[in-house]
Structure formats: C-alpha cells, structure tokens
Phi, psi and omega in degrees: 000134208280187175251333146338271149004281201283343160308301185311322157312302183297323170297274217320320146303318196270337149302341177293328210283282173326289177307332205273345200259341140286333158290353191275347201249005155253151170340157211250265186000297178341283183301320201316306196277345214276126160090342163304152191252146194292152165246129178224148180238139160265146182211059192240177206269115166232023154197161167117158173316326203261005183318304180276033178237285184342294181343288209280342161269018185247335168283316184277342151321303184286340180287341197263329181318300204285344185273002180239303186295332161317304180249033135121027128109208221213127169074348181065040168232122140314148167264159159217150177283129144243122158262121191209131176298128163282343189067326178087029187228155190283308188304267215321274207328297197301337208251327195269326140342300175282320172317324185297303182292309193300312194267301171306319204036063170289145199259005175191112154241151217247133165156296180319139190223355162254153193319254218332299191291328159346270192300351196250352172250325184323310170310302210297322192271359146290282141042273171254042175081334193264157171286149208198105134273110164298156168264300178343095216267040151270176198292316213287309174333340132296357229224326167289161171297057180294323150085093161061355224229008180236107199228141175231132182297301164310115184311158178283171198263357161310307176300289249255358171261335162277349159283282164343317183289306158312312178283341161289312194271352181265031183240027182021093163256048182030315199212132164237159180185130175237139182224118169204167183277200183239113183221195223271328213239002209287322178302300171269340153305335185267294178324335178285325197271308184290337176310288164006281191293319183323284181339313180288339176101001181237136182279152210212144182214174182200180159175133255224137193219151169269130208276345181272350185302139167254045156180147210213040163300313195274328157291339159281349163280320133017248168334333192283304177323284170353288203081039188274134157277344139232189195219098183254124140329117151223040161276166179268203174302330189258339160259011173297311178310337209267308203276343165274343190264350156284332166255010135300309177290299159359309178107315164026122191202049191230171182276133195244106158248150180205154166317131161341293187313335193255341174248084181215188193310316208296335195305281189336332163269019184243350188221172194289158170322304180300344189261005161232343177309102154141346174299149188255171197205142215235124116250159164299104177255199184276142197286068159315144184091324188270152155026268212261006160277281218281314182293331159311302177298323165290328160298308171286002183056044165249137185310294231216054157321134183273206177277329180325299186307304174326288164309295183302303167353296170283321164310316175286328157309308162310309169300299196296321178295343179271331166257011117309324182284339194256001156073008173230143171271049180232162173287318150352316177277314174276318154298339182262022202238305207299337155297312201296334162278348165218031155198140170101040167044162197132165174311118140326122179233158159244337158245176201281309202285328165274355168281326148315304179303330163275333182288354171282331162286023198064354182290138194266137166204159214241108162304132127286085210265193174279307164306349202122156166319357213341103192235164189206144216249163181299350173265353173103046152246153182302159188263355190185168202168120168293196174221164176229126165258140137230129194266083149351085161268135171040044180092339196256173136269144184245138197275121179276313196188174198202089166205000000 
C-alpha cells in the first residue's frame, strides 16, 4: 500500500472514530427522532352524538399543522397529523387511541370532546406518557391521577352549571326544576344550581331520566307538578328533541334553558318551532374578536367559529409551542412545557409559528387562543372562560349577550 494510500486510511478512520464517539454521547431519543416526522393525533367525534362539532375541530388542528410544516415544521421536524373518529363512544375512543400511541405513536392527542369518552382515554394517556388535551367538562375527570399529562380546554361543568344558575335566577323565579339524562356531570350540575337557588330563598327539584327513551311524559309531568318558572334542559339534542315536544303538549308556558351542546341548529331541525321558540342556550364561548378568533376564520375560511373550533385550535397551538419551548417531541416534554407558553407573562402570540420564532430567540412568550387565555389551574383546567347567551327567536338563535 503506497503512503499516500495509508494516510487517507488513516484520516478516514479516524472520522469514523469521531463520528462513532458522537453518536455514543447523544441521546438514543436524539437519533430516534432526528429527521423523523413528530406524530400528533386528533382524535374528536366525526359520528356519534358529537358528530356536528368533530368536523370543524379536526379541520382546524389540520389548518395549524399545515401552516407550521409550511413554515418549517417545530424542531426542524414536521409534523404529521393522524386523524382517528371518537365516535363519541367510550369503547371507540379508547381502541382508536391505543392505536394512535402504539402503531402511530404519537406524543399528544387533541380532542375527545364527550365526559364519557374524556375519562375512558384519560388513563390510557397517562399510562403511557402521552400528552392529552380534552373537552369533555366533567369536574372529575380532572381529578384523576393524570400526573399531568392532562389538560382541558372547556370550563368544567361547576363553571358552566354556575353560569346556567345565574341566568335561571336573573328570570326572578320563584321555583327552578332541572330534567336531564343521566351522564358523567348530571350530578354536579344539579348540586350547583340547588346551592345556588338555596342561597336565594328559591325552591329547587330535579330529575335525572334515562337518556335513550322515547318518551319522557311521565317525567315532565313531574315537573308540571312543580310548577317551575324556570326550566333547565341537560339533555343533548336527541333526547332534548323528546322532552320538548312532550312539554309543549304539557302546555308549558315558563322560561326553558339548555346546554348549547343540546340546543343548537340541528336541535331546531328536529322539532317543531313551537315546541322551542324562546328557549335560551348557554355555551362557552370563543374569544370574539380577538386575534387568534380571527386568524382561525381566516384559516378554515369559516365566518363564526364555534368554541369547539376554537378550542382545538388552541390545543394544537399549545402542543406545538410547548415542544418548542422543551426542544423535545415527547409527552413529557410538552406537559412540562405547555403552561410555560401561555401564562406567567412574556410577548403575546396567537399561533404557533411566531411563537416559534421567539422562542428560537430565547424571548418567554404568553399564547393567547381563540377560547380564551387558556391559562390551567394544578389540575389542567381552565381558570376562567365567558358564555354566548343565546335565545330561539322566530326558529333561529339570536345571540343575547356574550359575558
């Protein structure tokens, strides 16, 4: 072998020597990932009771997706989107879910959005680690041993059943009686409300129905039987459909509130005009107006975002900014990261892509969403959150107040 020859061996080895004593000292994670694309899962109801919510939050995760891989992904990694239906069922969810960790292996899933399905993915996504934001407003479900890894955009339902009480008690009401089915949260919705009424000197009754009947005659006469001046609704659309057309006929002729979620348009094409005209409809809503609401309508090309939208909007915003701030794509990482981006001050952002860009400049910066400030409490829920009041005038809803 010439000397020439045997230098050239020798550098050549000896980069190898180099490379091979770098690669022993970064992280095994490090390689795993390098170049690799991050897996983030939607995982919300496109069937199912929740089926006219899902669409639009699983389009708006993918418009931020594609608008952050547009401008050079998180980490100098793209992401990819899985999208998997919740059904709005526990069993789906939970079965589509381990797919999402195991076979995808995605590091966050965005999404579930009814109590029942909330709590039947929570475990699995504590478990294993993954980060797991939710809709789903019952109180407890926060309330598990999540170690973190669990955060919900949507007030819990003590807000949002204390909102209701107020607005049953700003009708000066003599009497309240609450009809609803029996779900994750029926139970604390009613404890909330008889406090409420107690405190006030007004008398208060419930009753709690099974949600699949298709007639709820002998509970609302019940009710009649009251005599309540107002009337709270916590059914969804389809036994909401049963129970107003049974207390139309009843004759009912007192003021009627119900969840958003139970009164809305599809309700309005299921039953006749008369048997809803004047009922109001309480949801949480969305930070009109603001910012990171307008730039959501301009990414999905929607007018009127609801809170649904909203709210994923900010889940996905919030995952990604949070593995920017931990330079890592693990759940981990993103739970111990994701308050450091939207509270506890720094420059206001409303997306992800200029929050990248300050946190490359080392700049602390405070995510501001479309929902609201999502700012979250030691249990992962949000602190504070309006309502959209709204009222059935002539078939439509008519928007009352936003407070």
């Amino acid at each position: 072998m010439s000397k020439s020859m045997s230098s050239a061996r020798r550098d050549w080895l000896r980069a190898m020597s180099v490379t091979a004593i770098g690669a022993a000292v970064l992280p095994r994670s490090a390689w795993a990932q390098a170049g690799t694309p991050i897996v983030i899962g939607s995982l919300t109801p496109q069937t199912g009771a929740g089926s006219i919510y899902g669409p639009g939050m699983r389009d708006a995760i993918a418009a931020v997706v594609k608008e952050v891989n547009a401008a050079g992904g998180v980490i100098s990694r793209q992401i990819k989107l899985v999208s998997e239906d919740d059904q709005t069922n526990p069993e789906a969810t939970v079965r589509a879910a381990r797919k999402l960790i195991d076979v995808d292996k995605a590091v966050a899933i965005l999404g579930p959005w009814a109590s029942s399905v909330a709590a039947a993915v929570a475990p699995v996504c504590w478990e294993s680690e993954t980060m797991c934001a939710i809709v789903g407003s019952a109180d407890n479900i926060t309330r598990l041993p999540h170690k973190g890894f669990l955060i919900r955009t949507q007030p819990n339902i003590s807000m949002q059943a204390a909102r209701f009480g107020r607005l049953a008690l700003d009708q000066n009401p003599k009497s309240i009686y609450f009809l609803g089915p029996q779900t994750p949260f029926t139970q604390i919705y009613i404890d909330v409300v008889a406090k409420m009424a107690k405190d006030k000197g007004v008398a208060f009754a419930s009753e709690i129905y099974d949600g699949s009947k298709t007639s709820y005659r002998s509970e609302v006469d019940k009710a009649m039987k009251f005599k309540p001046d107002v009337l709270l609704l916590g059914g969804f659309v389809n036994d909401n459909a049963v129970v107003l057309r049974d207390i139309y006929r009843a004759g009912y002729k007192g003021t009627m509130i119900g969840f958003g979620t139970g009164v809305n348009t599809k309700l309005l094409e299921s039953v006749p005009p008369e048997a809803v005209e004047g009922i109001y409809a309480v949801t949480p809503s969305a930070a009109l107006g603001s910012p990171a609401y307008k730039r959501l309508a301009k990414l999905i090309n929607v007018a009127d975002p609801g809170p649904f939208e909203s709210q994923a909007y900010d889940m996905i915003n919030l995952t990604v900014l949070a593995i920017a701030q931990g330079k890592q794509a693990t759940g981990p990482a993103i739970r111990d990261n994701i308050r450091k981006v939207s509270q506890g001050g720094g420059t206001v952002v409303d997306d992800a892509v200029e929050g990248i860009k300050l946190i490359g400049e080392g700049k602390k910066i405070n995510y501001e969403g479309a929902s609201g400030p999502v700012e979250f409490d030691q249990y992962g829920d949000i602190v504070d959150s309006k309502f959209r009041i709204e009222q059935v005038r002539g078939g439509k809803l008519t928007l009352v107040e936003i407070s």
